[in-house]
C-alpha positions, 0 to 999 in steps of 0.5 A: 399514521404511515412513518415515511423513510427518506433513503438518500444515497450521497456521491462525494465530489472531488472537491467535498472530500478531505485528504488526511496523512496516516503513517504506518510502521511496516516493521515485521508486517506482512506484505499482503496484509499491510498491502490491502490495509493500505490500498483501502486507505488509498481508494478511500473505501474506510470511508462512509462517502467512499465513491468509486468513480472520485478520488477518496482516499487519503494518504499513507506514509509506510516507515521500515520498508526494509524490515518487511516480511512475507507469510510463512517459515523463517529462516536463518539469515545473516542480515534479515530477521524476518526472511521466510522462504517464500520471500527466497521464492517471490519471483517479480517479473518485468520486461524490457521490451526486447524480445528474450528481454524478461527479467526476473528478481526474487524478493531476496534479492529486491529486498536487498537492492529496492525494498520499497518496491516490494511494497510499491508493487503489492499495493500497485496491482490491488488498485484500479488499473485506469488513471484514478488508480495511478492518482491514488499511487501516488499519494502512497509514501514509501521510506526505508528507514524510521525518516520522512520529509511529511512531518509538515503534514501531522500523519496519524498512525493508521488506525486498528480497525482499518 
């Protein structure tokens, strides 16, 4: 008597898939590692029904945005504990669109004037360049201080093994 296994591969549909808040404290974390912790909550792939092509992921609510650090060896700041050496080199380009028009900030400098965009702009290029990569950006929350406006929603705080 033969044992017949029935090997069945599910795809999720938008509307079977159940969206949870998480919230995470970024107080000293490193930037890259947080950033890829978050960008696999956002495509949804700590998920058994993650999908590629359906949007699967969850929301994330990032706390102390400003108290962020990146790898390295510290060095003596006057305002920031964590700054390291490398945040003093992180070069964040963009252009305006006119020619001679590139613009350069160093992540001192970013930290000090947007420090949500540091973060922002790490998980930004960790997901998919196309338009359910911009769907999962913006379930992305980034705040500076220990506040947020999602308290309606109940965030979990993300979990370890993510």
């Amino acid at each position: 008597m033969a044992v017949q296994t029935v090997q069945k591969t599910t795809l999720a549909r938008e509307q079977d898939v159940t969206q949870n808040w998480y919230v995470v404290d970024a107080d000293s974390e490193i930037v890259g590692r947080l950033a890829s912790r978050i960008a696999t909550v956002l495509m949804g792939k700590h998920k058994p029904i993650y999908t590629a092509h359906v949007d699967c992921g969850d929301f994330v609510v990032v706390l102390n945005c400003d108290k962020i650090r990146f790898s390295g060896k510290k060095l003596a700041h006057a305002e920031n504990p964590n700054f390291t050496k490398k945040m003093a080199r992180k070069e964040y380009d963009r252009y305006t669109g006119y020619p001679g028009g590139r613009r350069v900030e160093t992540g001192a400098e970013l930290i000090e004037t947007n420090p949500t965009k540091i973060l922002h702009e790490a998980v930004r290029r960790m997901l998919p360049k196309n338009k359910l990569g911009r769907k999962m950006l913006r379930k992305l929350k980034l705040y500076a201080g220990t506040n947020h406006p999602h308290q309606a929603q109940q965030p979990q705080n993300l979990p370890e093994w993510v």
